[in-house]
C-alpha positions in Angstrom: 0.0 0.0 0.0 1.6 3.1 -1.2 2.3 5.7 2.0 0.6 9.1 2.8 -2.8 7.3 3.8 -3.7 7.0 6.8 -7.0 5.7 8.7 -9.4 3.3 7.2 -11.0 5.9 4.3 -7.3 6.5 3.1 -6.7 2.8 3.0 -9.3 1.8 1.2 -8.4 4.4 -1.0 -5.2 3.3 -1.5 -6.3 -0.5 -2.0 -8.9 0.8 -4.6 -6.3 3.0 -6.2 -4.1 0.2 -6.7 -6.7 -2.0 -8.0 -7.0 0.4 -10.6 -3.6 0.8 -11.3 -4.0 -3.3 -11.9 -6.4 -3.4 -14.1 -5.1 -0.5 -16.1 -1.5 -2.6 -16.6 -3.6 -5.4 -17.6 -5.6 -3.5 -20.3 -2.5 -2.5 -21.5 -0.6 -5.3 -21.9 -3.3 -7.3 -22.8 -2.4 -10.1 -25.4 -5.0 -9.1 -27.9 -4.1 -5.9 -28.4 -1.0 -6.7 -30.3 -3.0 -8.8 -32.4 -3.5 -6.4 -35.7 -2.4 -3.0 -35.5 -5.5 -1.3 -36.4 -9.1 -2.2 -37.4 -8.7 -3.6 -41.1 -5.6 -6.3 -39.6 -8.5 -6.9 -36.3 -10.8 -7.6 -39.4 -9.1 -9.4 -40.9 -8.3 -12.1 -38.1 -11.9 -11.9 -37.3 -13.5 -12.3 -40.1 -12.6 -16.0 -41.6 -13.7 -17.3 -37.9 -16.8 -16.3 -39.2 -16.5 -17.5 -42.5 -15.6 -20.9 -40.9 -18.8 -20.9 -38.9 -21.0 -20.2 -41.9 -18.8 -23.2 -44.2 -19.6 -25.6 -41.1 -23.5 -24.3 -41.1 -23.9 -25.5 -45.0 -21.7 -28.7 -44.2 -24.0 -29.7 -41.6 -27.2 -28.8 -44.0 -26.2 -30.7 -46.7 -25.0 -33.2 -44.3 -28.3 -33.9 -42.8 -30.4 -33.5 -46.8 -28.4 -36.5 -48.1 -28.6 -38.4 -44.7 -32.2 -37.5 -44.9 -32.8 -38.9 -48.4 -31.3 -41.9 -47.5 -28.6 -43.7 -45.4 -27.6 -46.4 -48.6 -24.8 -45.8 -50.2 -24.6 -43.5 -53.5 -21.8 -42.2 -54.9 -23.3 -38.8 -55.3 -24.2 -38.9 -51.9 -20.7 -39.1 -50.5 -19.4 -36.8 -53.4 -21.2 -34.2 -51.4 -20.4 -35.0 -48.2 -16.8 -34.6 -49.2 -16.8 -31.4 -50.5 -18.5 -29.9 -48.1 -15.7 -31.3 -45.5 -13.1 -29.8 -48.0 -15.1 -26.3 -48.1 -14.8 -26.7 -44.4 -10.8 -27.6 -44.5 -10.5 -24.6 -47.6 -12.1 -22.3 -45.0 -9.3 -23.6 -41.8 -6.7 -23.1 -44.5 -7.7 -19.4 -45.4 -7.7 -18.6 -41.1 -4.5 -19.8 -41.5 -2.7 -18.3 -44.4 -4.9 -14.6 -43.1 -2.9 -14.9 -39.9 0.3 -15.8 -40.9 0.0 -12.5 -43.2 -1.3 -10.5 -41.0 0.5 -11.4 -37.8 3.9 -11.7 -39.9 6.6 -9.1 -38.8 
């Protein structure tokens, strides 16, 4: 507790100042504020977690159409079950390649 205060309104004072202080050094060296240097690189890392969540959304519709329609084996069938898990993989490969750009130095 820093000195000068004294009786029990100038230490809690002091114990609410330093909490302050606290949370201020942890805002500031928080680890995701180095991550993109201004809004378009933040955008930029955001944005493909989305695009990831919207590739998994349509692999899980047309998952569930062609489980609907039947569960014996066509070839079409699997044909689009894998290439809705490759839009999925093309989607983990474009967060990947958009942070290595992004966060390269």
């Amino acid at each position: 507790m820093p000195h000068g205060y004294s009786g029990r309104w100038g230490q809690a004072f002091a114990a609410s100042a330093e909490q302050s202080g606290k949370r201020r050094r942890f805002a500031r060296n928080s680890p995701w504020l180095w991550l993109g240097r201004n809004g378009v690189e933040r955008a930029l890392l955001v944005g493909p977690m989305f695009i990831i969540l919207v590739v998994e959304l349509a692999n899980s519709a047309i998952e569930a159409t062609v489980d609907r329609i039947g569960y014996e084996h066509h070839e079409l069938s699997g044909l689009a079950k894998d290439l809705g898990s490759a839009a999925v993989f093309c989607a983990f490969l474009l967060l990947g390649v958009t942070w290595l750009l992004v966060l390269w130095k």
